[in-house]
N, C-alpha and C positions, 0 to 999 in steps of 0.2 A: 639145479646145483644142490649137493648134499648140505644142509644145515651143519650137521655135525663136525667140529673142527678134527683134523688128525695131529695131534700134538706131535711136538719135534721129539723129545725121549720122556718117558713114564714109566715109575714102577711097577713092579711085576709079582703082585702077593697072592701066592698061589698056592704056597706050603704052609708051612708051621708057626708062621707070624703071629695070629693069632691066639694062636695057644701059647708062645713064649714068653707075646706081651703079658696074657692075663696071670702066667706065673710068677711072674717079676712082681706083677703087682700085688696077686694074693700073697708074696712071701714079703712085700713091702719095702723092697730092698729096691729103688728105684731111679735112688741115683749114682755117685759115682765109684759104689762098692756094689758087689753081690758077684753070684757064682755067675752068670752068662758072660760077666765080660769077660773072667781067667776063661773059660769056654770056648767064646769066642778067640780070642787072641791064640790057646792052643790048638782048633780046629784049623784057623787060618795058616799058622806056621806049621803043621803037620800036609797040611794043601800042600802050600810053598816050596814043604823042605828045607823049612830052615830052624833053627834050636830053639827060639823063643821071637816076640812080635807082643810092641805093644801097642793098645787100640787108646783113642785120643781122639780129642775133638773136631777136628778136620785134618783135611788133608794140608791145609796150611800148617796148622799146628806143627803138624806132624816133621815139613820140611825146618819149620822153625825150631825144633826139638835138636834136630840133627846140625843143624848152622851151628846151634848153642853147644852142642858137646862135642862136636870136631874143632872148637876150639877160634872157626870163624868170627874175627869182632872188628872194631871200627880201622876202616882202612884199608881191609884186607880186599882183593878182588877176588870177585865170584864170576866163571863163566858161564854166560846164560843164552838162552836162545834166544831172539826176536820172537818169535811166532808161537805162541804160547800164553793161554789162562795166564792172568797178573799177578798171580796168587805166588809163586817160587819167587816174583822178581821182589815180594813185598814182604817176604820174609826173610828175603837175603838184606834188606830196607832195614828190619829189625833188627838189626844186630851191629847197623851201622856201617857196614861192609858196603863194598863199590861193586857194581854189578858192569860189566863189561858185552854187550851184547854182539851176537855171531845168528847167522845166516843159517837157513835152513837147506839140506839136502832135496834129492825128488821126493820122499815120502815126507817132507812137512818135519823129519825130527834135528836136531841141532848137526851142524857140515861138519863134521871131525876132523875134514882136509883143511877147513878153515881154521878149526882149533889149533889142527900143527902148524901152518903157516904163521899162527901171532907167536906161539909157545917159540919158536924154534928160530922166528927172525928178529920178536920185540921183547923177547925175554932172555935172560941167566942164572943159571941154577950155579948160587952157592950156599956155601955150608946146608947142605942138604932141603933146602928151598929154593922157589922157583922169583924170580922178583921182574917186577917190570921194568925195562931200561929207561924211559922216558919217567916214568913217574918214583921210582924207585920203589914202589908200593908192592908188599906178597900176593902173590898168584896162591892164595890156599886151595878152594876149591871148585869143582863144572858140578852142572846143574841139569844133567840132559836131560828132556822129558821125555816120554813113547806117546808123539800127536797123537789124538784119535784110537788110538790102537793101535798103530803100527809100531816101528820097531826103532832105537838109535843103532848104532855099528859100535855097539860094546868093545867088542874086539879093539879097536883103534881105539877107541875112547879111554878103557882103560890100559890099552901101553904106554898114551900118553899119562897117563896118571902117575902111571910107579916112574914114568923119567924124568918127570916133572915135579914129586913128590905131591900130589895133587888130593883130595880127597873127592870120592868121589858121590855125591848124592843122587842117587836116582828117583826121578819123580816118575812112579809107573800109576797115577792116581787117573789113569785113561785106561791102563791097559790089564786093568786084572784078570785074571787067566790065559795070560798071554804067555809064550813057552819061545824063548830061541831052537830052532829047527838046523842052521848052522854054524861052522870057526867052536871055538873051543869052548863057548858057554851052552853047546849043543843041550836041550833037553831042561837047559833051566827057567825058569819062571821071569819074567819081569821084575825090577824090583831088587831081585837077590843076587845078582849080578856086582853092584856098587859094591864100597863102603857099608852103606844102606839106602833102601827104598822106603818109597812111600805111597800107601794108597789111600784112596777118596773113595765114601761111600755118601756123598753127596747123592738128592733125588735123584737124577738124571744118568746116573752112573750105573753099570751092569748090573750089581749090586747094591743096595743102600742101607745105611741104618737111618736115613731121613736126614742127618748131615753128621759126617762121622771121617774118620780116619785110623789108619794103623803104620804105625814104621814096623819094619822090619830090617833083620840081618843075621850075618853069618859070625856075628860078634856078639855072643852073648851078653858081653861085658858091656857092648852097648847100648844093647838093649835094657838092662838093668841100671841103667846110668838115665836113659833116658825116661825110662818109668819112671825113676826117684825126682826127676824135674817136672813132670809132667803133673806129680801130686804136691806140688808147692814144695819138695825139696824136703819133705818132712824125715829127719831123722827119730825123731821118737812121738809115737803117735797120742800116748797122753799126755805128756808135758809138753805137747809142741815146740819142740827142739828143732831147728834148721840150720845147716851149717854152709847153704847154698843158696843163692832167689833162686824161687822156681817159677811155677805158671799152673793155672787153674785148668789143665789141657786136658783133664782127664775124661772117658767117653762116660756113658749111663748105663747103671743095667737094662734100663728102660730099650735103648739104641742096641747095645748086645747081644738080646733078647732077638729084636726086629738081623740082626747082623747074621745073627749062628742060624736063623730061619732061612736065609735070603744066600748063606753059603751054600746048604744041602740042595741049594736049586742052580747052582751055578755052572754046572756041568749040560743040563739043559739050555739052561739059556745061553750059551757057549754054543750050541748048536743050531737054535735059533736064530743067533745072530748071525751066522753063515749063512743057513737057510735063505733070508732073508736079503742077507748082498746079493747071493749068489741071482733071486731073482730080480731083483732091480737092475743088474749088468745084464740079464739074459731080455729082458725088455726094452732097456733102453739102446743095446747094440747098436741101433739103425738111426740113433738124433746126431742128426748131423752139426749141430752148433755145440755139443758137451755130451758128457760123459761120465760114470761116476769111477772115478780114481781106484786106482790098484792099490790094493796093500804089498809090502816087500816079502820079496821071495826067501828071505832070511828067517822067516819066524812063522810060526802060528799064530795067526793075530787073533784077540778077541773080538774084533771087529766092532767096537763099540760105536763110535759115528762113521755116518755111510758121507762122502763128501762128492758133491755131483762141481763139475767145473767144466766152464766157459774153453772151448778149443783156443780162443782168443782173449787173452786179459784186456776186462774195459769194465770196468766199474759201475759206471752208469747203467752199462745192459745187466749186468751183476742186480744191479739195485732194483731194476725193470721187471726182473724174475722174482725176485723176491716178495715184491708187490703183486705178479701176477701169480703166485702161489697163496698169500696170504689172502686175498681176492677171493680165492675158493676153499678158505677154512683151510689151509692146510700149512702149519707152523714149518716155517724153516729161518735158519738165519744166516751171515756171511761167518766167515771166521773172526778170531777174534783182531780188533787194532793194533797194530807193530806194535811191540812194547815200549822198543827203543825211540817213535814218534809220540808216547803218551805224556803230556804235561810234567807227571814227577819226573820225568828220566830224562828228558833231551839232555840234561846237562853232561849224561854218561857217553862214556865213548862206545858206538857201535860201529862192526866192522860194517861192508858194504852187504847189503842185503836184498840183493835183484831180487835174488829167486823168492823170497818171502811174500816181498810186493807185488811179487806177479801172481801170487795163489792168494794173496789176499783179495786183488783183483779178479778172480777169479771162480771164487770156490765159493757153494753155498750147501749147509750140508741139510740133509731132508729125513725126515721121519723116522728113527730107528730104534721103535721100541720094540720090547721083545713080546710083547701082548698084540702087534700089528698082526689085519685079518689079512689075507691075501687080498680081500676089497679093498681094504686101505691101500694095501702099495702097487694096486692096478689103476687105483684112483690117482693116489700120489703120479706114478709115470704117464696117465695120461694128459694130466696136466700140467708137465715138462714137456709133451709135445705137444700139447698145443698150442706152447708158448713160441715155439718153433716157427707154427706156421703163420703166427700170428705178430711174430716182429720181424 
C-alpha cells in the first residue's frame, strides 16, 4: 500500500506566486492597501464582466457585506438551502435575520420549485414586499449557492425575485469559472447573475489567496458601498471620520499578490478539472454499488468537487467507505451536515428535505486536486473497487 496520502483538494502554485508575493513584500505594502489588491479585483471583474468587484476577507465576509447593504436585519427571513457549507447560514445569523431552510434539487443546489411553493402558498406581497402569513415577518432575501460546482436554476430563481421583491444574493464561492451555457443568462459567469455574488478563495478552492474572498456585481453603486463597509466605513482617512459601522473585512496585498497569480492560471486549471472528472466517470463506469454524479446540463461547470455516491442511501455503508478509503491514505469526506439539523438552527423552520438527506446519505466526494497524477486517480478508483468487492 502506497505511504503517501492523496489529499481531498490542494493548491496549485505553479505560475507567478512567487514573484508577486516577493513584490508585495519588497514594496512593503503587505497588508490591507497596496496595488495587487485594485489589480486583483480589476483582473477578476474584467474575467467576470462585470464593472467593478471587491476583494475581502473571505467568502463569508463577503456574503456578510452584501446581507448588510441590501439592507437585511433582524427579523427579516432569508431563504436558504439545507445542504450547504454553514458559512451563508452564519452570516444571514449576523445580522440577526431568520433563515428559512429549503431542499435541494438533483444536482445538490437550492429546489426553486420549493421556493415557489412557500413564496406563492405561505406568503403576501404588499406594499411592494413580500411578508410571511404565519409569522407576519419580510421575506427580504434567497441565498442560492452553486454546490460543488454545479449550477442553481437562476432563471426561476430570479423571476421569483422581482415578483416577490426579493434580493437576491448569490453564493458562487464553489463555482468560479463556472459560465451558464442555457435560458437567458446564457454565457454568464456564476456570481453575476444575482443582485450580487460571492466568491471564496479559501485553500481548497480552484483558486486561492490562502483564505480570501471577493463580492461582485453589476451594480457599481454596490460594489462602492460595500468596499466603504468592508474598510471600517471610513469616511475621511486622516481624521478618521465614520458615518457608518463597518468591519475589518478587507483582503491583503499580501493574499492579492498570491490571488492575481492564481487568476492567470485559472483557465488551465478549468481544464484540468474536466480532464480529470471526465476520467474518474470513464473508470468507474462498471462499480456497480456507486458512481460519481453528473454535473447539470444547463451550465459549464468548473467542476470543482468530484462527488462519487452510494446507488442506495445508507449511511453506515457511506461511513464504511470512508474508512476504507482513509485506510489507504487517500482523504475523502461525506458532505457536509443538514444545516437545518445543526444545533444553532433547529429552532428555524425548514421545509421538508428528502432529497438532501438522501445525498447526505449518500455522497462522499474524493480527491480533486488539480495537481492529481493520473496515479493518483487510478489509485484513488481502484480503491473504490475494491471496496465493492470487499463489502
Amino acid at each position: 500500500m502506497p505511504n503517501t496520502t492523496i489529499c481531498l483538494s490542494v493548491p496549485n502554485f505553479s505560475g507567478n506566486e512567487k514573484k508577486y508575493v516577493n513584490e508585495a513584500i519588497d514594496a512593503e505594502w503587505v497588508s490591507t492597501a497596496g496595488a495587487f489588491i485594485s489589480r486583483f479585483e480589476e483582473e477578476m471583474a474584467k474575467t467576470l464582466e462585470v464593472p467593478q468587484a471587491c476583494a475581502c476577507q473571505s467568502g463569508t465576509a463577503g456574503l456578510h457585506l452584501c446581507l448588510r447593504h441590501f439592507g437585511v436585519g433582524a427579523g427579516d427571513i432569508v431563504l436558504v438551502p439545507t445542504l450547504t457549507f454553514i458559512a451563508p447560514i452564519n452570516a444571514v445569523m449576523y445580522q440577526a435575520a431568520t433563515p428559512v431552510f429549503f431542499d435541494c434539487d438533483s444536482h445538490m443546489c437550492m429546489d426553486a420549485g420549493q421556493v415557489e411553493e412557500y413564496l406563492s402558498r405561505e406568503c403576501r406581497v404588499e406594499d411592494g414586499k413580500t411578508v410571511e402569513i404565519s409569522s407576519g415577518k419580510t421575506v427580504k432575501a434567497m441565498l442560492p449557492v452553486h454546490v460543488f460546482g454545479d449550477h442553481c436554476d437562476m432563471d426561476r430563481l430570479m423571476d421569483l425575485a422581482e415578483a416577490y421583491h426579493l434580493y437576491v444574493i448569490e453564493d458562487a464561492t464553489e463555482s468560479v469559472g463556472g459560465v451558464f451555457s442555457k435560458g437567458r443568462y446564457a454565457g454568464l459567469h456564476t456570481g453575476t447573475v444575482g443582485h450580487a455574488g460571492v466568491l471564496s478563495f479559501n485553500g481548497n478552492k480552484i483558486i486561492t489567496t490562502g483564505g480570501g474572498g471577493m463580492v461582485i456585481s453589476r451594480d457599481a453603486a454596490a460594489i462602492e458601498h460595500i468596499r466603504y463597509l468592508s474598510q471600517q466605513a471610513k469616511n475621511d482617512t486622516l481624521y478618521f471620520v465614520h458615518e457608518e459601522y463597518g468591519y475589518n473585512y478587507r483582503m491583503t496585498n499580501l493574499q492579492a499578490a498570491l490571488g492575481l497569480a492564481q487568476l492567470e492560471e485559472l483557465g488551465g486549471f478549468l481544464e484540468t478539472k474536466r480532464r480529470n472528472y471526465d476520467q474518474y466517470c470513464k473508470k468507474l463506469a462498471d462499480c456497480h454499488y456507486g458512481g460519481i454524479l453528473p454535473f447539470g446540463s444547463g451550465a459549464v461547470s468548473n467542476h470543482w468537487f468530484y462527488s462519487f455516491s452510494l446507488r442506495q442511501p445508507d449511511s453506515a455503508r457511506r461511513d464504511r467507505l470512508i474508512r476504507h478509503m482513509t485506510g489507504r491514505n487517500i482523504q475523502v469526506r461525506p458532505i457536509w451536515k443538514l444545516n437545518h439539523t445543526q444545533t444553532p438552527f433547529r429552532r428555524f423552520r425548514a421545509m421538508d428535505c428528502g432529497t438532501a438527506q438522501r445525498f447526505y446519505d449518500s455522497v462522499v466526494n474524493i480527491p480533486c486536486s488539480t495537481n492529481l497524477t493520473d496515479a493518483q486517480i487510478n489509485r484513488v478508483c481502484q480503491a473504490l473497487l475494491a471496496f465493492e468487492a470487499e463489502s
